[in-house]
VOBA-1610 file (N, C-alpha, C; in pm, whole numbers, padded with zeros to 5 digits, always signed):
BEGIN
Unk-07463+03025+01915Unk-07408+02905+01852Unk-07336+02823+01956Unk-07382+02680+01942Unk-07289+02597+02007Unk-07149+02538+01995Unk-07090+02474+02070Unk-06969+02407+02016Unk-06942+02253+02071Unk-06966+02142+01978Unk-06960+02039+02083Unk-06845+01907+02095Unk-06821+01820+02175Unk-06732+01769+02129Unk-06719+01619+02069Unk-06669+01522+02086Unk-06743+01382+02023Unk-06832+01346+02171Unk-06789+01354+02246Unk-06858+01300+02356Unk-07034+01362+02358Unk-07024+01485+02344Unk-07163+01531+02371Unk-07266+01500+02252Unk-07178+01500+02102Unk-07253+01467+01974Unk-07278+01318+01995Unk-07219+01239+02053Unk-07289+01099+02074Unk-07412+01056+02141Unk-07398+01142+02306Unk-07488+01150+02358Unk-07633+01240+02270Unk-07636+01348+02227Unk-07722+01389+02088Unk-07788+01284+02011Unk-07677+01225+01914Unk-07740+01132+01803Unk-07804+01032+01896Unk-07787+00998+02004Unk-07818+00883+02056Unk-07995+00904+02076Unk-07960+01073+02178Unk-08124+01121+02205Unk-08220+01153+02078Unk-08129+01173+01944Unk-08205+01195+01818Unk-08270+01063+01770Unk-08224+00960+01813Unk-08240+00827+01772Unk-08375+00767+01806Unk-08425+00880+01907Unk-08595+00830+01891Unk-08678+00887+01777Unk-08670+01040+01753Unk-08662+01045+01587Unk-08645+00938+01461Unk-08529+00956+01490Unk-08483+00913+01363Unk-08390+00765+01334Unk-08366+00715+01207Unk-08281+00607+01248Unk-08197+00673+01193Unk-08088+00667+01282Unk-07961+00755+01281Unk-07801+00659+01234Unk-07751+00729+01126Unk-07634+00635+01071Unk-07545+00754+01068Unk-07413+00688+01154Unk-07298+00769+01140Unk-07173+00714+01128Unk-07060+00789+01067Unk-06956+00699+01061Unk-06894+00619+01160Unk-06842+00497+01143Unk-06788+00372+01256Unk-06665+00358+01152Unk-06583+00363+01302Unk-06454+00290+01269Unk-06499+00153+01245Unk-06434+00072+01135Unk-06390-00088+01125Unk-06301-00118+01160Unk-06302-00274+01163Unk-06191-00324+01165Unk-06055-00316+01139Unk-06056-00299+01001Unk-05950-00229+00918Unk-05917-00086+00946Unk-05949-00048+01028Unk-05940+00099+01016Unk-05995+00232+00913Unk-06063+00144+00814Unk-06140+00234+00759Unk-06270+00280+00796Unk-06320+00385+00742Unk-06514+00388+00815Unk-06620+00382+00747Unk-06720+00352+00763Unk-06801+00345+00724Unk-06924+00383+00756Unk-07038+00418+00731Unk-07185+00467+00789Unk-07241+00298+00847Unk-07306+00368+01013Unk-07340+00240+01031Unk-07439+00318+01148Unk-07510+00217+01218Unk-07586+00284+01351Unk-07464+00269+01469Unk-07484+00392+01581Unk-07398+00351+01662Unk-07341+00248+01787Unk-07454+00185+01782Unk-07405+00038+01821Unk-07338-00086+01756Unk-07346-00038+01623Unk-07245-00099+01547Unk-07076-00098+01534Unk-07039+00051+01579Unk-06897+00025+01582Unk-06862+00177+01708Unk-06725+00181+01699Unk-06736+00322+01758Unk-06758+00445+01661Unk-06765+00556+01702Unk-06775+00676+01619Unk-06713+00685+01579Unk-06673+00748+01506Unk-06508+00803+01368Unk-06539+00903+01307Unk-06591+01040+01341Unk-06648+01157+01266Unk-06508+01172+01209Unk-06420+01219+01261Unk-06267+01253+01163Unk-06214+01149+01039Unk-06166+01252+00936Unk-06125+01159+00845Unk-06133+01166+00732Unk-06213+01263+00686Unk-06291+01281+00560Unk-06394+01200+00498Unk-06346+01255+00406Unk-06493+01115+00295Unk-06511+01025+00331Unk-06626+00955+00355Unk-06644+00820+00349Unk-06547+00726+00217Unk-06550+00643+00203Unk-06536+00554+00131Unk-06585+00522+00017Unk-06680+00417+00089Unk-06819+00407+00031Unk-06915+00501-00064Unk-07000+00465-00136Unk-07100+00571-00170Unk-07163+00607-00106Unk-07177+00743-00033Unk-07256+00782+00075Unk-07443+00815+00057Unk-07483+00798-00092Unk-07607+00834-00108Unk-07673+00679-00123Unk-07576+00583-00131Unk-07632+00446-00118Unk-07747+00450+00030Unk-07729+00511+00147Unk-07833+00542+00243Unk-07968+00500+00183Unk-07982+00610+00022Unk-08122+00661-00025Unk-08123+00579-00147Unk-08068+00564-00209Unk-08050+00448-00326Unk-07937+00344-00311Unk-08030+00226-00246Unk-07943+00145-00214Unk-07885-00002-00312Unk-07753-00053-00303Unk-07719-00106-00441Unk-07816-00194-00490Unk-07889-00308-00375Unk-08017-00364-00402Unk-08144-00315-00361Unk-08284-00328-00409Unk-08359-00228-00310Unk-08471-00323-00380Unk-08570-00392-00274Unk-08671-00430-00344Unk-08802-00342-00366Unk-08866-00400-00475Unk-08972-00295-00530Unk-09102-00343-00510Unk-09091-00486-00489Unk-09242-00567-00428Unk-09234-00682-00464Unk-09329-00722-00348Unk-09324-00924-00374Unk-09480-00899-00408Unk-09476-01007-00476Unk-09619-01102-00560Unk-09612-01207-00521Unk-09740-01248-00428Unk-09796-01401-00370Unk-09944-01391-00445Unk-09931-01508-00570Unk-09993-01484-00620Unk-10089-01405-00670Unk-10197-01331-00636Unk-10250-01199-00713Unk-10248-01094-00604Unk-10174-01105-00509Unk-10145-01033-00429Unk-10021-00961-00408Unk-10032-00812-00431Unk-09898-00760-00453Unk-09838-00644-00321Unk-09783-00657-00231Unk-09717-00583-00134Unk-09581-00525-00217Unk-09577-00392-00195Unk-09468-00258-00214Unk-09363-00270-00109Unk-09296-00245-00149Unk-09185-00195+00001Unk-09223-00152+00093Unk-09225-00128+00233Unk-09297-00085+00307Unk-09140+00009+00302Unk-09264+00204+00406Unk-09141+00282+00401Unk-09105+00269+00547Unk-08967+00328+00533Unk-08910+00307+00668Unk-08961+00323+00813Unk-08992+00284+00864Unk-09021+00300+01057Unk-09029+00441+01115Unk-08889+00464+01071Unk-08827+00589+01130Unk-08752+00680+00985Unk-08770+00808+00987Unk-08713+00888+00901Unk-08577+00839+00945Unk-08508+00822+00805Unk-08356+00836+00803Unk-08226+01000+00899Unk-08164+00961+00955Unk-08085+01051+01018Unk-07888+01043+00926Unk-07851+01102+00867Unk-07701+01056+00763Unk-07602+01151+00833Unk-07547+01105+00890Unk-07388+01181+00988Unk-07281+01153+00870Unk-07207+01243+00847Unk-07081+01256+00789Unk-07080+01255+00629Unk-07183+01321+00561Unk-07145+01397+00437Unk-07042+01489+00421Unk-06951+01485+00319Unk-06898+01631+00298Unk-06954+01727+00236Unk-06941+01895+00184Unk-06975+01947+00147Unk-07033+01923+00005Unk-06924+01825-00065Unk-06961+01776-00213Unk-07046+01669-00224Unk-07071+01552-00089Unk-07143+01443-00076Unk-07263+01492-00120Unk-07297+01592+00014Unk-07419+01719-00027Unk-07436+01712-00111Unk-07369+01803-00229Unk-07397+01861-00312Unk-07460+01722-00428Unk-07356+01663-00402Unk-07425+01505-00513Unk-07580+01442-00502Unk-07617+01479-00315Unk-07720+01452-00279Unk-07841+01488-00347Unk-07810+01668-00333Unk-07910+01748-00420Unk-07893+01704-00556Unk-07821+01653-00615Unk-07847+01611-00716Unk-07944+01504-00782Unk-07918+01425-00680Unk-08017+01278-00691Unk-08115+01331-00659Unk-08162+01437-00591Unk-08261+01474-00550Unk-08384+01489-00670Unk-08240+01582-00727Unk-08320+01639-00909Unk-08361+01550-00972Unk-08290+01447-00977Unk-08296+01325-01091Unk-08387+01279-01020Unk-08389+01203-00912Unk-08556+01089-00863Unk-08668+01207-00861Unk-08665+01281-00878Unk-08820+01411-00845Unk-08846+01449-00964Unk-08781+01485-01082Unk-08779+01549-01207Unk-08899+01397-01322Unk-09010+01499-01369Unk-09105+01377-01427Unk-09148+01297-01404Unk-09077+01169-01354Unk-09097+01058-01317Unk-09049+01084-01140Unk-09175+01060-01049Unk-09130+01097-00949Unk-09068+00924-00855Unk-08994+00916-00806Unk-08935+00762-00784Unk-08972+00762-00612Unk-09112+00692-00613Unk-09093+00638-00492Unk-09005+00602-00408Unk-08939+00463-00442Unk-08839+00412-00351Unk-08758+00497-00258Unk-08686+00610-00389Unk-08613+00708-00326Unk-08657+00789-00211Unk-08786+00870-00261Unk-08798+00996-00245Unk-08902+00933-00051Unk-08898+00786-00056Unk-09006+00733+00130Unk-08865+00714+00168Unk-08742+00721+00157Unk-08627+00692+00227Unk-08604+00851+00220Unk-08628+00905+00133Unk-08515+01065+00120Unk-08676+01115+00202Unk-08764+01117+00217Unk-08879+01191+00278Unk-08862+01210+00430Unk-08863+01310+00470Unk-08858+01360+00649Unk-08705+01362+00675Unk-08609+01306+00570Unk-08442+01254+00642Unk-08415+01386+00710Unk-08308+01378+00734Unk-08217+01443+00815Unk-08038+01413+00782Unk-07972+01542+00726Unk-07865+01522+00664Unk-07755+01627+00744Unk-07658+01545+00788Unk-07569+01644+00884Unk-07407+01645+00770Unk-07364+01746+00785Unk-07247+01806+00703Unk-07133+01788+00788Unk-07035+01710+00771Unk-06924+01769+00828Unk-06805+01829+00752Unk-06727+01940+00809Unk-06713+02023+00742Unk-06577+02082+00810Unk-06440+02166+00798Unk-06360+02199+00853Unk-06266+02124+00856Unk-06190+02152+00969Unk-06043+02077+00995Unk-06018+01923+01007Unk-06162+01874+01006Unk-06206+01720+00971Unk-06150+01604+00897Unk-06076+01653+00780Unk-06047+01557+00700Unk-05918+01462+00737Unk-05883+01412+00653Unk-05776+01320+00710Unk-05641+01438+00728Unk-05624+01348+00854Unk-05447+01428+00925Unk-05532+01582+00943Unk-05609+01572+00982Unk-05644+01709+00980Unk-05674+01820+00850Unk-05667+01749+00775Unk-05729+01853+00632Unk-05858+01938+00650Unk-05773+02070+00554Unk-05963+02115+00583Unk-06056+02112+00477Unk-06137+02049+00521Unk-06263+02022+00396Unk-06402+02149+00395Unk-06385+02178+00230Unk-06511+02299+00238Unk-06635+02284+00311Unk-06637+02425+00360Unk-06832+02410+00449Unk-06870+02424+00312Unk-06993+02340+00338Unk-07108+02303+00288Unk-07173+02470+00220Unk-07304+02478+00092Unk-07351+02562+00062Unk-07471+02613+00145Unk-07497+02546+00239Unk-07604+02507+00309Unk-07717+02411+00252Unk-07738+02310+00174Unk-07792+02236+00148Unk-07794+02144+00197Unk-07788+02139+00334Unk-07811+02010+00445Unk-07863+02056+00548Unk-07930+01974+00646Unk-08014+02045+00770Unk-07933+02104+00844Unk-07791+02033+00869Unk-07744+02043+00996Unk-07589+02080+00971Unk-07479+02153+00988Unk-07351+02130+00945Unk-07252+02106+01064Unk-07163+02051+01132Unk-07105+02040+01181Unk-06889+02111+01170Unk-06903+02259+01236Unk-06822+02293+01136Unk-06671+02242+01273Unk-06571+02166+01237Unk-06468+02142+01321Unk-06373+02213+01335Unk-06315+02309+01406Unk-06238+02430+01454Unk-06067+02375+01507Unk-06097+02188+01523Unk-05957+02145+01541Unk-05952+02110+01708Unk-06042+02153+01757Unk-06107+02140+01892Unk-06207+02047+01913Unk-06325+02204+01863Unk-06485+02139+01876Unk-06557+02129+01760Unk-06666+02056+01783Unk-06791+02107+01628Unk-06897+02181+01649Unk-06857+02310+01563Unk-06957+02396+01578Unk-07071+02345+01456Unk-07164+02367+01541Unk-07371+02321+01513Unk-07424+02457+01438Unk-07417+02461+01282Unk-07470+02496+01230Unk-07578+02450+01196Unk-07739+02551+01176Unk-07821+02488+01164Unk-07849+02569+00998Unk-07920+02472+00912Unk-07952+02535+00794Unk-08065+02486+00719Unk-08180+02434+00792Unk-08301+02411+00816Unk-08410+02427+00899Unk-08527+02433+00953Unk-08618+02384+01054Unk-08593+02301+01082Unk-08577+02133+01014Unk-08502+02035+01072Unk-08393+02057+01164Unk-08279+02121+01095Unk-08173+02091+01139Unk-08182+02230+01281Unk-08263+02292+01303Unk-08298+02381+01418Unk-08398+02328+01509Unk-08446+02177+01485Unk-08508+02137+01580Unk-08444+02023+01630Unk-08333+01980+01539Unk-08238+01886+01586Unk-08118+01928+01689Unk-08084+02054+01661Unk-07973+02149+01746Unk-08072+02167+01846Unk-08169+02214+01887Unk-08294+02221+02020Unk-08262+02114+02074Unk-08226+01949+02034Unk-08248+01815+02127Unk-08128+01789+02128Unk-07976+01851+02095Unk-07836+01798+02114Unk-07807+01800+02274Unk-07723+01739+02301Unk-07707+01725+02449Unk-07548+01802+02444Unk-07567+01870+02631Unk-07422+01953+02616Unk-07378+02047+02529Unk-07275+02073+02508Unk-07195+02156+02416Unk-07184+02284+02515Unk-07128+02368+02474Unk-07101+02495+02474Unk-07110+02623+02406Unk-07141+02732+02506Unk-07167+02875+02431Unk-07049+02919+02364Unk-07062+02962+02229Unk-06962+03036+02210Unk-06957+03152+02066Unk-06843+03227+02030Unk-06896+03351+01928Unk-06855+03274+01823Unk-06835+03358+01681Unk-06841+03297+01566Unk-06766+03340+01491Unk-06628+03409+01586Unk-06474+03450+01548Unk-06433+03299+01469Unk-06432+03202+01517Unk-06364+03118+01499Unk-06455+03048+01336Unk-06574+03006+01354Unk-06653+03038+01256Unk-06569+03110+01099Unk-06578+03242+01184Unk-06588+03324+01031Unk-06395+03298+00966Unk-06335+03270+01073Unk-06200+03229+01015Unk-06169+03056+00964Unk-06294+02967+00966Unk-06317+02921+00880Unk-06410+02915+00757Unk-06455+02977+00777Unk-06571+03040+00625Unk-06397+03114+00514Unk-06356+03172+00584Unk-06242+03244+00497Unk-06127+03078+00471Unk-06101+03017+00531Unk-06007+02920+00471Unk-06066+02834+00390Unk-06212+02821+00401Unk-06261+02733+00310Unk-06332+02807+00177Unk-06311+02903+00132Unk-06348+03013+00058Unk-06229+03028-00046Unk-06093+02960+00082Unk-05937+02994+00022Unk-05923+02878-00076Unk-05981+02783+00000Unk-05888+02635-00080Unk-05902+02649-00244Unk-05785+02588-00273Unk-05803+02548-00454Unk-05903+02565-00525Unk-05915+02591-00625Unk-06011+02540-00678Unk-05975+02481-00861Unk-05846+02469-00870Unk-05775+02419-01025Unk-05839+02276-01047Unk-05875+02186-00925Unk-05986+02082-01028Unk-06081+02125-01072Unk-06141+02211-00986Unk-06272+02250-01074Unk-06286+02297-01200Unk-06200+02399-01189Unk-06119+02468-01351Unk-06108+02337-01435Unk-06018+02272-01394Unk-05975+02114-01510Unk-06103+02055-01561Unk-06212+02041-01476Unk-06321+02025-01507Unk-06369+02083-01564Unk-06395+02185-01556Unk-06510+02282-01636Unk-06448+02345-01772Unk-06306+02294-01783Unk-06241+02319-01971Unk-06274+02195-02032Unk-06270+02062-01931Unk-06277+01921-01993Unk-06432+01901-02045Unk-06520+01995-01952Unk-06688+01978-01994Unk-06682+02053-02147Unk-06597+02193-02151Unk-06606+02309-02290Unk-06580+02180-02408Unk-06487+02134-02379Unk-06380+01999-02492Unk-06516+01911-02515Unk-06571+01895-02430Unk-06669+01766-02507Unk-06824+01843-02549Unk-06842+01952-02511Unk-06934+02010-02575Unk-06906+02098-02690Unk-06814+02117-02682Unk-06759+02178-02867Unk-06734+02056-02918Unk-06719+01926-02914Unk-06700+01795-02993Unk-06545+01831-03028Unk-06439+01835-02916Unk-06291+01849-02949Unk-06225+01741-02941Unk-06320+01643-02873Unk-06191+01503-02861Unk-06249+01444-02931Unk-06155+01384-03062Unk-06198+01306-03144Unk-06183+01090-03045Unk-06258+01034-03127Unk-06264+00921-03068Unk-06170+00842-03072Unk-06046+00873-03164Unk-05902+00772-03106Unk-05886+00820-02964Unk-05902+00876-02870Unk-05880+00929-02742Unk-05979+00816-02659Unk-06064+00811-02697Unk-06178+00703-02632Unk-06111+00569-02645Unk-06128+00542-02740Unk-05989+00390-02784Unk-05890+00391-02657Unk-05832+00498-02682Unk-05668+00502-02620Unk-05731+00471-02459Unk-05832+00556-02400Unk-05863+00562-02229Unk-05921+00420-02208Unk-06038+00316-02344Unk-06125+00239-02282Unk-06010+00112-02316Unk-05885+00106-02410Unk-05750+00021-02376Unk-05721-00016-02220Unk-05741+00112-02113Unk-05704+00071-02013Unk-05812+00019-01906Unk-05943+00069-01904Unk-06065-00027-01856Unk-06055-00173-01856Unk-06109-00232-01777Unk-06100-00365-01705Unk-06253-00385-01696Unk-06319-00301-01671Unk-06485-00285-01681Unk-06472-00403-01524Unk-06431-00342-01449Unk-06463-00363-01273Unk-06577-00303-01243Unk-06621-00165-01284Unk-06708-00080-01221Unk-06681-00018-01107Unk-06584-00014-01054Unk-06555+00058-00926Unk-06618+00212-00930Unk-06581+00270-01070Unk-06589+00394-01048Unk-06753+00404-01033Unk-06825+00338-01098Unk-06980+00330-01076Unk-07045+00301-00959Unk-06959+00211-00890Unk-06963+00137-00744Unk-06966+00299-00649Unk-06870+00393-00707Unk-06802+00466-00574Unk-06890+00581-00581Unk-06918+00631-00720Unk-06985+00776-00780Unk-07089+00796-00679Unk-07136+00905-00598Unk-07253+00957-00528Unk-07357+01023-00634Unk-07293+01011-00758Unk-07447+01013-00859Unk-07466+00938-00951Unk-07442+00845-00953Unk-07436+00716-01077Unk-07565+00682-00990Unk-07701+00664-01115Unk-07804+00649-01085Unk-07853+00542-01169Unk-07792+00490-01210Unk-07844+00355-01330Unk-07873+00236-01270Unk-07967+00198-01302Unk-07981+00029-01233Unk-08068-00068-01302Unk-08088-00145-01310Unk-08150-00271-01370Unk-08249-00372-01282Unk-08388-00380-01310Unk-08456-00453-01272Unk-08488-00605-01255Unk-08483-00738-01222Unk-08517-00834-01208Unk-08606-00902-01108Unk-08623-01014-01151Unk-08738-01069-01025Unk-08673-01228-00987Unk-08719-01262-00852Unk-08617-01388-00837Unk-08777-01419-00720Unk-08721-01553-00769Unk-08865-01685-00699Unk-08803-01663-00595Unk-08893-01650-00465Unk-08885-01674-00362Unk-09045-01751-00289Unk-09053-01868-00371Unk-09098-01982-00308Unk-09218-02019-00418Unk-09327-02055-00383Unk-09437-02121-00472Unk-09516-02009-00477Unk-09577-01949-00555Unk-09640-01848-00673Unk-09530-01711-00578Unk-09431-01683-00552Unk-09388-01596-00455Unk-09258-01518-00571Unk-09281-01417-00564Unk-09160-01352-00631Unk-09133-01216-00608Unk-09064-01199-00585Unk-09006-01056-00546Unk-08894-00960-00682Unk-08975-00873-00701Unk-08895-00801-00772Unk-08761-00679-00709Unk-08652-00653-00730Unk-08569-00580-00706Unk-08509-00493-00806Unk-08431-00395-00770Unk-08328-00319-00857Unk-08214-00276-00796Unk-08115-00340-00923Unk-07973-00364-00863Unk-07920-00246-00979Unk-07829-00181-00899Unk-07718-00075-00977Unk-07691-00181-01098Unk-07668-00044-01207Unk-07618-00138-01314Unk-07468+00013-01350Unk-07415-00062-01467Unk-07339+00035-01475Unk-07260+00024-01611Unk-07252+00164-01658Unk-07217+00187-01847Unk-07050+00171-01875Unk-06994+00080-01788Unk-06860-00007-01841Unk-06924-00122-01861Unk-07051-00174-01820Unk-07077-00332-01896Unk-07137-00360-01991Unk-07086-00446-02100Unk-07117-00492-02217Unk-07280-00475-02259Unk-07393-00549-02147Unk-07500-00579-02120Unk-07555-00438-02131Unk-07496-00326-02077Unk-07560-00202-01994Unk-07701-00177-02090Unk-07684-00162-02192Unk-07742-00111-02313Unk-07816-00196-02439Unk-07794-00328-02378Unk-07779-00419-02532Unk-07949-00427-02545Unk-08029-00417-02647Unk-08220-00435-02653Unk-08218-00581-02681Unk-08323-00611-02689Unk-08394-00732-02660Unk-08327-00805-02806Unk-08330-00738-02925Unk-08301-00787-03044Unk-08157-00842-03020Unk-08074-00813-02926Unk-07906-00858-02964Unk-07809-00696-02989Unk-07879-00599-03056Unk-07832-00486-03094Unk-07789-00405-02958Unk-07664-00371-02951Unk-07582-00282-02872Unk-07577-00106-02913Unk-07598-00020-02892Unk-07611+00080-02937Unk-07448+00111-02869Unk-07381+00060-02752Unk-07287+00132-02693Unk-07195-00012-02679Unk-07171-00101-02795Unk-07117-00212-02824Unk-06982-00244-02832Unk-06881-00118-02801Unk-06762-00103-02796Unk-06698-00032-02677Unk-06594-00127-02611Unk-06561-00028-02441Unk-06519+00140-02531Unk-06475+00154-02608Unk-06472+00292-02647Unk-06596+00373-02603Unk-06689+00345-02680Unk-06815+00404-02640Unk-06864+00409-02534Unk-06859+00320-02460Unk-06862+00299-02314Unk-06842+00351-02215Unk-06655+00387-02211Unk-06587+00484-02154Unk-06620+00614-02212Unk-06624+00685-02289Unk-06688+00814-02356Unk-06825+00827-02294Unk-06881+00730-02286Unk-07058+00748-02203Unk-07011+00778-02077Unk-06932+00746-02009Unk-06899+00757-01866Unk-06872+00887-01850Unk-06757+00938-01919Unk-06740+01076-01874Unk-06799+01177-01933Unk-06867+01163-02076Unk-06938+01257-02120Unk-07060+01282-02050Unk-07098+01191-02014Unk-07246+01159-01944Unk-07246+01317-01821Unk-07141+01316-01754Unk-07125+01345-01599Unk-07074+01477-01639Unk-06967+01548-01754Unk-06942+01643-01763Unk-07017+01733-01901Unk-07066+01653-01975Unk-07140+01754-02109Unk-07286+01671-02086Unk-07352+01561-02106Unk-07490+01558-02094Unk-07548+01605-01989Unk-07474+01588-01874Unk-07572+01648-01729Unk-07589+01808-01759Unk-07484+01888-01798Unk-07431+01986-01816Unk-07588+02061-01890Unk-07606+01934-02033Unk-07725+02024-02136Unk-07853+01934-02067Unk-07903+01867-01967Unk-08015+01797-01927Unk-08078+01915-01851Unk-07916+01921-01706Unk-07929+01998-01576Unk-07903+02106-01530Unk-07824+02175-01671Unk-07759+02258-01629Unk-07631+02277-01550Unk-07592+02145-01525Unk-07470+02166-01440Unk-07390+02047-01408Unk-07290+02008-01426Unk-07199+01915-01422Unk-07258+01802-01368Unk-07272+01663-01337Unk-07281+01571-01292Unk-07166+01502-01138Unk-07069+01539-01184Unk-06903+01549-01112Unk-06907+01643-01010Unk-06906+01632-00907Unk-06858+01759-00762Unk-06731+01721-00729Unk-06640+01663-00771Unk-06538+01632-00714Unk-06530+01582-00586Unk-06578+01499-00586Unk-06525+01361-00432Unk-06449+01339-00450Unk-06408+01268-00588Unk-06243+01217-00604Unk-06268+01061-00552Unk-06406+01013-00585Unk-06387+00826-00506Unk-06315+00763-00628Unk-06389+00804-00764Unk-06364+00772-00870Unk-06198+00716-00908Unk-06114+00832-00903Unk-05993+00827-00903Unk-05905+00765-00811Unk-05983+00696-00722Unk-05872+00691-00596Unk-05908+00514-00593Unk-06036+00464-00649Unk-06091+00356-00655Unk-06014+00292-00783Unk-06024+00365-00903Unk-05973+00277-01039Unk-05873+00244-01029Unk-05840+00075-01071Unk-05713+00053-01085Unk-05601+00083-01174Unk-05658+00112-01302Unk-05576+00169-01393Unk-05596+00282-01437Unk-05635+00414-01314Unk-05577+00557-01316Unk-05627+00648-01455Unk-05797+00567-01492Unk-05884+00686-01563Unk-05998+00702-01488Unk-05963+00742-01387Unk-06092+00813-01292Unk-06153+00957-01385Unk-06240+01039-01331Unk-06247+01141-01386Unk-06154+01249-01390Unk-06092+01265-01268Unk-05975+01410-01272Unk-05875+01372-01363Unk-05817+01251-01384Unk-05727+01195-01454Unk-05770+01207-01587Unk-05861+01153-01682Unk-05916+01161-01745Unk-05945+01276-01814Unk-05986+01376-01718Unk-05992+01533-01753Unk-05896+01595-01797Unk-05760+01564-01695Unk-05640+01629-01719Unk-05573+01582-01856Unk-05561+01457-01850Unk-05532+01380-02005Unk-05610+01467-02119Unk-05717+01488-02146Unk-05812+01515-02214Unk-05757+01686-02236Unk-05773+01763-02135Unk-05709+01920-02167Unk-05551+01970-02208Unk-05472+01844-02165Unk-05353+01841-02192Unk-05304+01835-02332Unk-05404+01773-02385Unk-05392+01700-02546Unk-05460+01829-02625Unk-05612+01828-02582Unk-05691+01950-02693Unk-05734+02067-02652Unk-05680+02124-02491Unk-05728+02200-02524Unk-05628+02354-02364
//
């Protein structure tokens, strides 16, 4: 196993970059980061979470689906280069595989699956987070993990990909996997009482325990911004249109849509099935903790926490949850 440091992982992504098109976090302006190529800003692996929605990479907020010149119809063309994604967390991951399920399951979704096809997904993981927090390693559901020791980043590989990508890194160093296994044990240690809060708040809405004055009371404080839809790494909803772009020329797209707006749901007749922000807000969190739950088998929610940290008036999901178990259950 290697160990490397920002200097040598730059020089790496850089040599991976004939591969792949490679996006990793950049400091901004502001000091926040964002995924970008690295001639776009400097590096910023430290820090934690992105911001942003990090699966926007693969479902992006606009994405066109094809232009029509007159009886002639061109598709999206797929990318050049397989996608390369630096700085998931362990839960980004995990949201990833999720979308995975949803665009592949029946209906298989192009768009997605020529951007998600050949990628390459690197984990960062360890003493990484902001001020130094330590953020859980990954389950291995990414090619590549990057585990940070507070030093260096140790190059876990947890693919063929991600073992032919560690083959072309530049530099680093030999070293054992003492240090390794004494982070496998701290990240094994951390908390886990959101998850708990979660997984009583999923029992509450699948036994039908919160009655709907509770929905009233949470969608009172909605503003219907959408942030939390904006931020979610699995909010998969979107809405189709087509816009003239010139004489017989039109291009169709699909733009995120999202179940705080009035519109989300309304049919062609005028009829709203989800016609009240009550209902609305109840679609939001039921959706993510009891329908995914009986679709997928398994929560919708990994806890990123963009949700909560984005809303302005403080009914993200953990909030929401806690309110919700506090009262029934």
């Amino acid at each position: 196993m290697k160990a490397y440091d920002e200097t040598d992982l730059a020089l790496s992504f850089q040599a991976l970059g004939a591969d792949y098109d490679v996006r990793v976090p950049i400091l901004l302006s502001d000091g926040t980061r964002s995924l970008g190529r690295l001639e776009e800003g400097k590096m910023a692996l430290a820090g934690g979470k992105l911001g942003a929605k990090p699966t926007s990479v693969f479902f992006p907020q606009m994405d066109l689906v094809f232009q029509q010149k007159g009886t002639n119809v061109r598709m999206q063309a797929p990318p050049s280069k397989p996608l390369m994604v630096v700085g998931l967390t362990a839960q980004d991951a995990d949201c990833l595989a999720f979308l995975d399920r949803f665009f592949s399951t029946n209906f298989k979704d192009d768009l997605y699956r020529q951007k998600r096809m050949n990628s390459a997904v690197v984990v960062l993981s360890g003493k990484c987070g902001r001020d130094g927090e330590m953020l859980r390693l990954s389950s291995g559901n990414c090619d590549l993990e990057l585990v940070f020791d507070g030093d260096r980043y140790l190059a876990l590989a947890h693919s063929q990909t991600g073992k032919a990508m560690a083959e072309k890194m530049k530099g680093g160093l030999e070293t054992d996997e003492i240090s390794l296994g004494r982070l496998q044990r701290e990240s094994k240690a951390l908390p886990d009482d959101e998850l708990k809060l979660l997984q009583r708040a999923s029992s509450l809405l699948l036994d039908n325990k919160v009655p709907e004055d509770f929905w009233v009371d949470i969608s009172n404080r909605c503003i219907a911004c959408t942030a939390c839809n904006l931020a979610c790494p699995t909010c998969n909803c979107f809405d189709v249109f087509d816009w003239k772009c010139g004489d017989s020329c039109v291009n169709r797209y699909r733009l995120w849509d999202s179940c705080q707006l009035d519109g989300f749901m309304r049919e062609a007749s005028g009829h709203n099935p989800m016609g009240t922000e009550a209902l609305r807000t109840r679609r939001r969190i039921h959706h993510k903790l009891a329908a995914d739950v009986i679709r997928w088998g398994q929560m919708g929610c990994f806890l990123c926490g963009r949700c909560d940290e984005v809303c302005p008036t403080g009914i993200g999901i953990k909030a929401v949850s806690r309110e919700m178990v506090e009262k029934y259950g």
